[in-house]
C-alpha positions in Angstrom: 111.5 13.3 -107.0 108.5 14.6 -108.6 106.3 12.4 -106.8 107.7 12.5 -103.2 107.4 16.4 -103.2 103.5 15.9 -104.0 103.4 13.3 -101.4 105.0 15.5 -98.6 102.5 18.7 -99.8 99.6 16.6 -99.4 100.9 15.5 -95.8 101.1 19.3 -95.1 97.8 20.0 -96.4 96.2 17.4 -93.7 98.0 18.6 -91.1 96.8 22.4 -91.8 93.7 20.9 -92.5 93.3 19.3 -89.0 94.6 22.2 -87.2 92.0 24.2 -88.5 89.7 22.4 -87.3 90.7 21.6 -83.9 90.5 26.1 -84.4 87.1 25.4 -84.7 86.4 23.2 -82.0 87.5 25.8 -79.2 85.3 28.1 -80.7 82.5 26.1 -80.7 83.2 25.0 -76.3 82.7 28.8 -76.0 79.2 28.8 -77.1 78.6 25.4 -74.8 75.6 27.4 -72.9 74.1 28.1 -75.8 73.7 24.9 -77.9 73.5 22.2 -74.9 70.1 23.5 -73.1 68.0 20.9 -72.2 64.2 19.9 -73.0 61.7 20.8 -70.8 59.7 17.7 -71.4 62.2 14.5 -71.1 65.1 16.3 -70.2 67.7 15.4 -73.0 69.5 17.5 -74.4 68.5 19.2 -77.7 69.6 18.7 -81.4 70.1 20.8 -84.4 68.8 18.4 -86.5 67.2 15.0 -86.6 63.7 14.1 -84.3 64.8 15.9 -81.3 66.1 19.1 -83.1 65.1 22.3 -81.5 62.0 23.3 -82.2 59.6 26.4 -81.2 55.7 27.5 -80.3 54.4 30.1 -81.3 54.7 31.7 -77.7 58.4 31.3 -78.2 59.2 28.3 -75.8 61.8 25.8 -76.8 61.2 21.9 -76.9 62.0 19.0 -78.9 60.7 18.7 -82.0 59.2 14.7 -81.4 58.4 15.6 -77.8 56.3 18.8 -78.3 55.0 16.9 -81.4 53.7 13.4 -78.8 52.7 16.3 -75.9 50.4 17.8 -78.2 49.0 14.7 -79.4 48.3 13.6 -75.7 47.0 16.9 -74.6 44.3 17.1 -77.9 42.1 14.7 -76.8 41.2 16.2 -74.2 41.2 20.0 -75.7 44.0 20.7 -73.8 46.6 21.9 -75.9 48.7 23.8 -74.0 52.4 25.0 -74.1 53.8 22.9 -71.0 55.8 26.0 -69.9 53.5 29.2 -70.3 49.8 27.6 -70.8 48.6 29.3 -74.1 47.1 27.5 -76.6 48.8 26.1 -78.9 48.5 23.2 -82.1 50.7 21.1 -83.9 50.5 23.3 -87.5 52.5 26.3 -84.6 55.3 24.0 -84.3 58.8 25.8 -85.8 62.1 24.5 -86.4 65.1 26.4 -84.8 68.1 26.9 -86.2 71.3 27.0 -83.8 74.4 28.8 -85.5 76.4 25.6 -84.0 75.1 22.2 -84.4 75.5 19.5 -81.3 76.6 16.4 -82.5 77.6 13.6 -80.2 81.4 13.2 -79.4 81.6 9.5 -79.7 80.2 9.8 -83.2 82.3 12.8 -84.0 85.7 11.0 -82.9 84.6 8.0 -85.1 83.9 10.0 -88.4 87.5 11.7 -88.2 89.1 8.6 -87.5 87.2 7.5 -90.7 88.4 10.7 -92.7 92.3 10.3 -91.2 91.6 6.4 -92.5 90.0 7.9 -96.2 93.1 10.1 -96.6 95.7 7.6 -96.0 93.9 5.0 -98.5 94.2 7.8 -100.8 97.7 8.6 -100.5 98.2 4.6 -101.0 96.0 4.7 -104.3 98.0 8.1 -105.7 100.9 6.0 -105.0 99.9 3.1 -106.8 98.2 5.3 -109.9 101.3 7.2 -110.7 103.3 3.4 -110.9 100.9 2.4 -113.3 100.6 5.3 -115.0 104.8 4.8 -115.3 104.4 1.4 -116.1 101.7 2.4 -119.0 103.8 4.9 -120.8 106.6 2.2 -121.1 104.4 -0.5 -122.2 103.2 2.4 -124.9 106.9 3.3 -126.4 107.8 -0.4 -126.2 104.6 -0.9 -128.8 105.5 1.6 -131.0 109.3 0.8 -131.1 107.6 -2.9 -132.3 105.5 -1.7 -134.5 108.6 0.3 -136.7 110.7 -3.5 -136.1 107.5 -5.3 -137.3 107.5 -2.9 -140.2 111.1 -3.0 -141.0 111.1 -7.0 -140.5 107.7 -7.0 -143.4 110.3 -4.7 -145.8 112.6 -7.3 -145.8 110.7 -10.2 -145.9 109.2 -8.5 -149.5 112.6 -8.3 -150.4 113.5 -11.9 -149.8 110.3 -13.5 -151.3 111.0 -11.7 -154.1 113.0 -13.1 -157.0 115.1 -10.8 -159.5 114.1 -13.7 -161.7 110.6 -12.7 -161.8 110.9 -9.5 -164.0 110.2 -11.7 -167.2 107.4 -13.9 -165.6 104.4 -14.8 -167.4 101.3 -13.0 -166.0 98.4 -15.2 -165.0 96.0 -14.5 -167.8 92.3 -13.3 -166.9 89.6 -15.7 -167.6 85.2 -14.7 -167.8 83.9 -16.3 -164.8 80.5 -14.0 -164.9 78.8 -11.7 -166.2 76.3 -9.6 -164.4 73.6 -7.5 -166.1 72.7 -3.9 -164.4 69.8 -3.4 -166.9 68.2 -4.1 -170.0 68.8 -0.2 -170.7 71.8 1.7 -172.2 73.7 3.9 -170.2 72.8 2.9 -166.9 76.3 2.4 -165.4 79.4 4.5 -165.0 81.8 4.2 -162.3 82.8 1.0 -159.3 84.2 1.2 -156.3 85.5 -2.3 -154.3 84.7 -3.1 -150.3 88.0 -5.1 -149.7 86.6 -5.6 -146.4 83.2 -7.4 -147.1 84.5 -8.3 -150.7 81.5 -6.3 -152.4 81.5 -4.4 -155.8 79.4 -1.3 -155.3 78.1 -0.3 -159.2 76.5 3.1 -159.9 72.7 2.1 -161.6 70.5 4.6 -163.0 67.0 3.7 -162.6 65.2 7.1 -163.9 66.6 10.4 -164.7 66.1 11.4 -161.3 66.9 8.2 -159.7 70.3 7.4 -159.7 71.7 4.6 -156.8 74.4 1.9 -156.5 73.7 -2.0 -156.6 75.9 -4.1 -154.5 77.6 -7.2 -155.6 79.8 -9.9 -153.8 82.8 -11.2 -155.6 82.7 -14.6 -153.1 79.0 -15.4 -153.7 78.6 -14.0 -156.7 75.3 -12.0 -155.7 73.5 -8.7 -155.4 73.7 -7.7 -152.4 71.0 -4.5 -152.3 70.4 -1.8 -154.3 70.8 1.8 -152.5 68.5 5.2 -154.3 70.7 8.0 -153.3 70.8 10.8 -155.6 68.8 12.9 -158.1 71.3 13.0 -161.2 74.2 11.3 -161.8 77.4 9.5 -159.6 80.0 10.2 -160.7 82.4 8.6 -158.2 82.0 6.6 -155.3 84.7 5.3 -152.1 84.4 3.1 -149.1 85.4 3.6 -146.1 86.6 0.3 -144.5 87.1 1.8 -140.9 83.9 3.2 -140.8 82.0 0.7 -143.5 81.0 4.5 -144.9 80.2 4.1 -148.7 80.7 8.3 -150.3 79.2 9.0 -152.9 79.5 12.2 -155.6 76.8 13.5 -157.5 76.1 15.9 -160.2 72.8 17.0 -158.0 75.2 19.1 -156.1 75.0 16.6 -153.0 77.4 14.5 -151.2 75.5 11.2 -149.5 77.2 9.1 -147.2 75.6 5.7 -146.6 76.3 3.3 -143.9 76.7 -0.4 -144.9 76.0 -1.6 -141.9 72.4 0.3 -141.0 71.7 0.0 -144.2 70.6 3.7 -144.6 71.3 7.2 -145.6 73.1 8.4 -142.4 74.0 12.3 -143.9 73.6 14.2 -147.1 75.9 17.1 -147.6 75.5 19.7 -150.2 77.9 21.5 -152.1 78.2 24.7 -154.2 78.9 23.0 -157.5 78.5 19.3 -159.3 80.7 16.8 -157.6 82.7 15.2 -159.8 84.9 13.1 -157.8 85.9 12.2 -153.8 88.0 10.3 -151.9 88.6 9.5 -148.0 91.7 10.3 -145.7 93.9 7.7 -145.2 95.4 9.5 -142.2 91.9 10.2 -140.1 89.2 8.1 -141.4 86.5 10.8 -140.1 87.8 13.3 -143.0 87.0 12.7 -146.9 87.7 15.4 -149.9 84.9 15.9 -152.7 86.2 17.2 -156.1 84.0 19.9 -157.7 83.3 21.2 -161.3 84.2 24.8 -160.3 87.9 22.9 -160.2 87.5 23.2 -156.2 88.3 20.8 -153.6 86.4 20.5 -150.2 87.6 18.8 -147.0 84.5 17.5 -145.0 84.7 15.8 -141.5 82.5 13.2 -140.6 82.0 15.0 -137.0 81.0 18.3 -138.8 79.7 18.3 -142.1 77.8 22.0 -141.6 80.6 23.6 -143.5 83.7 22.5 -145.3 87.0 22.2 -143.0 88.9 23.5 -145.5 88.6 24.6 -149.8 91.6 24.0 -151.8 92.2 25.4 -155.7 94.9 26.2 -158.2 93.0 29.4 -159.1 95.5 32.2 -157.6 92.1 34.4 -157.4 88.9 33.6 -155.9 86.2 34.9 -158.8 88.4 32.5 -161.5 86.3 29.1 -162.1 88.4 26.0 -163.7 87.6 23.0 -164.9 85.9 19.4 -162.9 87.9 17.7 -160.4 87.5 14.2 -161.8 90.0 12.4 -159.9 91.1 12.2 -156.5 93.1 9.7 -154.6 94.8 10.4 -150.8 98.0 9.2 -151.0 99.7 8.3 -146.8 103.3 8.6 -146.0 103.1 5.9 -143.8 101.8 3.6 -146.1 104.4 4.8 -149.0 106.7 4.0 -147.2 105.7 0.7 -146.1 105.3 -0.7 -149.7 108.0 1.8 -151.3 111.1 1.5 -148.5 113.6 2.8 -151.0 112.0 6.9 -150.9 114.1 9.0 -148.6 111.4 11.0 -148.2 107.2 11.3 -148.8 104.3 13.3 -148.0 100.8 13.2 -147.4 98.8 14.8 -149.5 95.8 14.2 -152.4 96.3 13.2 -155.9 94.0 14.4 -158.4 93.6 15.5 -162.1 91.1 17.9 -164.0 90.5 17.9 -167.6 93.5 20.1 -167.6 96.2 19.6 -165.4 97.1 16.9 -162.5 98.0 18.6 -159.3 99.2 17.1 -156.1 98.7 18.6 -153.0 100.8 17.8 -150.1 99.3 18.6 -146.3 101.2 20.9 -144.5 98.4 21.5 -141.2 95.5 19.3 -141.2 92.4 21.3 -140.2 91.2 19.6 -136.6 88.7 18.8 -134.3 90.2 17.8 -131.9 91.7 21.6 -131.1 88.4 23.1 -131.3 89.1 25.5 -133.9 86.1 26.4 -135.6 86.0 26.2 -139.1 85.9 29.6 -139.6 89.1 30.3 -138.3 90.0 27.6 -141.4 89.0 29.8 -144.0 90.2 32.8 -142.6 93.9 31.5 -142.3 93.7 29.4 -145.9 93.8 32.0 -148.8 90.9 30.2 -150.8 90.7 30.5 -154.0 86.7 30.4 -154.4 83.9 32.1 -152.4 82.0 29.6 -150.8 78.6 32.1 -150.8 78.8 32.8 -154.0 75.9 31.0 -155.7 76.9 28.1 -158.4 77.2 28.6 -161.8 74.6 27.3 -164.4 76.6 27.2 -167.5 78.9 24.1 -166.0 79.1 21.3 -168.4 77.8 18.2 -167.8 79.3 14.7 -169.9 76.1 13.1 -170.3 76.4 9.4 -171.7 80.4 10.2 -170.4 81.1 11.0 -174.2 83.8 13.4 -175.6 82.0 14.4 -178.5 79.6 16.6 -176.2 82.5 18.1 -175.1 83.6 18.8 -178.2 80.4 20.4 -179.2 80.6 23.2 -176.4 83.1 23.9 -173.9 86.4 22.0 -176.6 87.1 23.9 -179.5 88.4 22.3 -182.5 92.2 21.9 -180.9 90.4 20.2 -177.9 91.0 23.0 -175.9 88.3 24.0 -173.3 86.8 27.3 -174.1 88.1 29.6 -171.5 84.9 32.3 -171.6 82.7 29.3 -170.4 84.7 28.3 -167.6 86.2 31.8 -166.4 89.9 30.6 -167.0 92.8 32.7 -166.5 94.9 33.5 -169.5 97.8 31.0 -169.9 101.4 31.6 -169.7 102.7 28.2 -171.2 104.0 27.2 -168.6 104.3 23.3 -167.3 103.8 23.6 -163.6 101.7 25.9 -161.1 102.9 25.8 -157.5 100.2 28.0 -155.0 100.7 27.9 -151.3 97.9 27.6 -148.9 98.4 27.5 -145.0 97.1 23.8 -145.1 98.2 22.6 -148.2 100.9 23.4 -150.7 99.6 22.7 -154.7 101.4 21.9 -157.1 99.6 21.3 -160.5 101.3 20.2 -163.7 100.6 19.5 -167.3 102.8 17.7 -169.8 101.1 19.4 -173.0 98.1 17.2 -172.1 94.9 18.8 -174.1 92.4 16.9 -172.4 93.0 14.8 -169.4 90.2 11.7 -169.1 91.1 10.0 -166.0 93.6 9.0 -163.5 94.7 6.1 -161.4 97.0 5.3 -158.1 99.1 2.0 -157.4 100.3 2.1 -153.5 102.4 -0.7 -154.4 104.2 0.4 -157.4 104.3 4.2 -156.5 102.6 5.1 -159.8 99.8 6.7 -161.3 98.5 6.1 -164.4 97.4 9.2 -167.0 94.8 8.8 -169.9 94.6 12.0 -172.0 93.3 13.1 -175.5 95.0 14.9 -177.7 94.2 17.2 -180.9 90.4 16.5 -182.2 87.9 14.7 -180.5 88.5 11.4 -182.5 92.8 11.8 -181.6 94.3 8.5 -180.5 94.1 8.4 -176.6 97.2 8.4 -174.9 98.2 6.5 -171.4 101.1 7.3 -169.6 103.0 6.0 -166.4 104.5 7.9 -163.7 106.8 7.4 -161.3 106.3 9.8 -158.0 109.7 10.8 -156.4 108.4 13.2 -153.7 111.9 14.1 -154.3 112.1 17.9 -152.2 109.0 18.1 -153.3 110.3 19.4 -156.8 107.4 18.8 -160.2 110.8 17.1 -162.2 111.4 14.8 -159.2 107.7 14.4 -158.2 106.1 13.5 -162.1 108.7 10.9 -163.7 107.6 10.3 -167.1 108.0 6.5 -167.6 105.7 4.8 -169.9 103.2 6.1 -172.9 100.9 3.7 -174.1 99.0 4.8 -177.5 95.7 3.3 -177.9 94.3 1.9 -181.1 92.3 3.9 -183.7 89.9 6.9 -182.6 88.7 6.9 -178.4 85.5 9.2 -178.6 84.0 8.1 -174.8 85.7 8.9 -171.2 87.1 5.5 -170.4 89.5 5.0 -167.0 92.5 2.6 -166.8 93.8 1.3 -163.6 97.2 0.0 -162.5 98.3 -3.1 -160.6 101.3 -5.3 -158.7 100.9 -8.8 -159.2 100.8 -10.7 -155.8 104.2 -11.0 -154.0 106.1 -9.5 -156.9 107.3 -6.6 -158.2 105.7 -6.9 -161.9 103.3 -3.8 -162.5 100.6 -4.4 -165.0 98.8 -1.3 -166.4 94.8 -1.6 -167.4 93.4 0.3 -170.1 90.2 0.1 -172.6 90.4 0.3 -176.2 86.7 1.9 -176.8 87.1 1.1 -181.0 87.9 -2.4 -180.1 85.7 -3.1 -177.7 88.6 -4.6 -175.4 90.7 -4.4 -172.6 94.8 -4.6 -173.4 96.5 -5.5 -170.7 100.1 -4.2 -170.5 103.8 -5.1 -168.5 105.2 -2.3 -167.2 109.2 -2.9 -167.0 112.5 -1.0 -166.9 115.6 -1.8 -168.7 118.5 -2.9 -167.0 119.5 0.8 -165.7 116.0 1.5 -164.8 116.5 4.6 -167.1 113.9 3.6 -169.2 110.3 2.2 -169.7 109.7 -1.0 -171.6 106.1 -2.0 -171.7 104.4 -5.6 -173.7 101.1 -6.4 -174.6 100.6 -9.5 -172.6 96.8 -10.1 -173.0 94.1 -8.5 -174.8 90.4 -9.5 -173.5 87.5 -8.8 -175.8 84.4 -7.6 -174.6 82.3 -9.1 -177.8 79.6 -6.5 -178.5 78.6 -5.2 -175.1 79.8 -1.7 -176.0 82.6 -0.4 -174.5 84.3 -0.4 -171.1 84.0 2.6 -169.3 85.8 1.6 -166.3 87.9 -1.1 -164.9 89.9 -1.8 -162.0 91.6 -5.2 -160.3 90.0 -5.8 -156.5 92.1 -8.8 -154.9 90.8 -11.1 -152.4 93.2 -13.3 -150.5 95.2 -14.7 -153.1 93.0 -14.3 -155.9 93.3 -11.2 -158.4 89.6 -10.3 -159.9 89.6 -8.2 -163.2 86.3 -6.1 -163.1 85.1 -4.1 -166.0 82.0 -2.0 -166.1 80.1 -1.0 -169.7 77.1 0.8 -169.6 74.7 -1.5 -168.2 77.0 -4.7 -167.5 80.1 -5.9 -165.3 82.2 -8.4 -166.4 84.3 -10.4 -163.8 87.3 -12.4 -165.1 89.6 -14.2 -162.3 93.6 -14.9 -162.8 94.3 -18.6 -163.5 
């Protein structure tokens, strides 16, 4: 109905629009004297524009432009340049244009161009028409793709469901074999941290050439070879991600710099620099064009690729903004949609970021993500966000740093002798014993929680499994180091629903070095596997992570145990999977070791 009504007012604007100008021919017939004089010279009548337009001396005699133009010509050679009406002398340089207030324009001509215009109007009538069909015709084609892609989602679900066998819970895991061995350097503590390219199948590995040349060597898990080696910062990475969209590699240095590299160019396409050490990032899994950076001043900034001048957005658990905490050294992003498509079961899940400090893991679910697209500077972000930390205010000096990535430094300064972090250095509010700390911002909601960990070393995310995976000290620096599996609910977003306490894993003898454990589903089943170094042992246990029959409680076995001979220990490890293969990789300080699943 819409459409017809625009239709019809269209139809009336034409009309209106032709009676005005058949106004303005009337007028024009009373002004006929005045516009359709005739030259003097050939007798035709004169035009407001074009060759013949009217055109004057400089005795004030009216001819056409071209004839006044070829009688002066004529008359010059023989120095007789006359006006042809009053005799004066005259040249070719006294020749004026006239301007009529009415042009003349031939009738035949003018009848033609309006039947062209009536012609032009109707077309576009025709084309409206046909624009607003397809334009119908788009949007249905549009809710009949997204109504497939929720059945082609629901139909994956179930076919997960049916491949997998209940059976399965007590099957053998494919044991990890050496395959190779790659050496970063001849030096000690060269390497730290590895992030995977699942798209291009390459292992990027943190090298440190110098102490102020620190970059990342590329290695492909298909060919087995390096693939470049990339000089990006000034001190130390301490965490790198890839950005598979965008073929972005991030990386997060202790030189108070974020670099972002593009894998394709081959170069250093922007540097952005922070107010603290980086400890840690992570990119968006809901817009690939936003990442997060974790900070030592316990602060997390939101960056987008489009604007990297300021931060989007600043989260913290500090309630006040003059209160520092302690490094962000973990951060994963963690999509509802993608929850849900491995984890059908939840009723209900958030986005949001997963990350730990050395003294509490938070989770911070999105409540308004800071946009672009709406123009809204980024001002108007940190006026509307209570932040916790004053971006102008210049970084502190006294920060820790975990040089060689070992506890016992920590122990030396900012741990005391109950591997507690010395509250004076770090500016830390005084504590109220309590196990969770909920702040709200506009953007975010945090909630940060502590299960009477001293000293949290790392953390890990399964998408498949819905678990993270805790490593933590406790009591002196030489303590056993403790791993422990949760479960996240996202049950009304409640810390007892949210944190399910499923597994601890106590690891062998004394752990005196940062080490990170990773979690993993084997391939089209449901058996979780959980990662983690033994530093005294120089080994990697790997454990299966069950439930009893009233999935009430955790049962986890020791089903393989892979020495690392004397290379030193293992300082991180993670399992990258290319089509149906599953690759253990495990980085020391100066080598990686690559085992494959038989």
């Amino acid at each position: 109905m819409s459409l017809e009504c625009e239709i019809f007012q269209q139809e009336k604007n034409i009309k209106k629009k032709e009676e005005k100008d058949n106004e303005e021919e009337k007028e024009e017939d009373q002004y006929t004297d005045e516009i359709t004089e005739d030259c003097i010279i050939c007798f035709r009548p004169l035009n407001s524009t074009g060759e013949h337009q009217i055109s004057s001396l400089k005795c004030g005699h009216v001819f056409g432009k071209c004839c006044i133009k070829e009688w002066l010509n004529t008359k010059h050679k023989d120095n007789q340049t006359r006006c042809p009406i009053c005799g004066k002398f005259a040249s070719i340089k006294e020749i004026y244009p006239v301007y009529s207030k009415y042009m003349i324009i031939d009738e035949k001509e003018l009848e033609k161009e309006k039947e062209d215009y009536k012609a032009v109007k109707r077309q576009k009538l025709e084309t409206q028409k046909e624009y607003n069909s397809v334009i119908e015709s788009y949007n249905n084609i549009l809710q009949e793709v997204k109504d497939t892609k929720i059945a082609i989602q629901s139909y994956e679900s179930q076919l997960r469901k049916l491949r997998w066998n209940p059976q399965q819970q007590n099957y053998l895991m494919k044991k990890f074999s050496l395959i190779s061995t790659w050496k970063i350097s001849n030096k000690r503590n060269i390497s730290k941290v590895f992030t995977f390219n699942n798209k291009d199948n390459i292992i990027y590995v943190t090298k440190s050439k110098s102490i102020d040349e620190h970059g990342v060597l590329g290695i492909n898990l298909e060919t087995n070879m390096a693939v470049d080696y990339i000089n990006l910062h000034k001190r130390q990475i301490k965490d790198l991600k890839y950005n598979t969209y965008k073929d972005i590699l991030l990386t997060a240095s202790m030189d108070r710099t974020v670099k972002l590299y593009s894998a394709n160019k081959k170069n250093i396409i922007s540097s952005v620099n922070v107010d603290s050490p980086s400890w840690s990032c992570c990119w968006s899994k809901k817009d690939e064009n936003k990442f997060f950076v974790g900070l030592s001043n316990n602060q997390i900034n939101t960056y987008d690729l489009r604007q990297l001048n300021k931060p989007l957005d600043i989260i913290s658990s500090s309630n006040e903004s003059h209160i520092k905490g302690k490094p962000v050294h973990s951060l994963f992003y963690i999509s509802k949609q993608e929850t849900k498509t491995f984890n059908s079961q939840l009723s209900e899940c958030y986005d949001g970021i997963l990350g730990a400090s050395l003294d509490e893991i938070f989770f911070c679910k999105r409540n308004h993500q800071p946009s672009l697209v709406d123009n809204t500077p980024s001002d108007t972000f940190f006026e509307n966000t209570n932040l916790h930390a004053n971006p102008n205010e210049p970084p502190t000096s006294n920060i820790p740093s975990y040089r060689d990535n070992s506890l016992s430094d920590i122990a030396s300064s900012p741990l005391d002798g109950k591997g507690n972090m010395n509250s004076d250095q770090y500016h830390l509010p005084s504590s109220d014993n309590t196990k969770f700390l909920t702040t709200s911002n506009k953007n975010y909601s945090f909630l940060s929680w502590n299960e009477e960990h001293t000293s949290i070393t790392s953390l890990n995310y399964d998408i498949h499994s819905n678990q993270c995976i805790v490593t933590s000290r406790k009591g002196t620096p030489i303590a056993n180091k403790f791993a422990t599996v949760y479960t996240i609910g996202y049950l009304n977003y409640d810390p007892d629903s949210l944190f399910k306490k499923r597994h601890s894993i106590v690891a062998r003898n004394e752990q005196n070095l940062i080490t990170k454990a990773a979690l993993y589903t084997q391939l089209n089943t449901d058996n979780c596997y959980a990662i983690v170094s033994d530093v005294h042992a120089k080994s990697i246990c790997i454990w299966q992570i069950s439930w009893n029959d009233e999935n009430s409680l955790g049962v986890h076995s020791l089903c393989q145990e892979i020495q690392s001979y004397e290379e030193g220990p293992i300082l991180d490890v993670d399992v990258c999977t290319i089509k149906d293969s599953n690759y253990l990789c495990a980085l020391n300080e100066n080598k990686l070791f690559i085992h494959q699943s038989n």
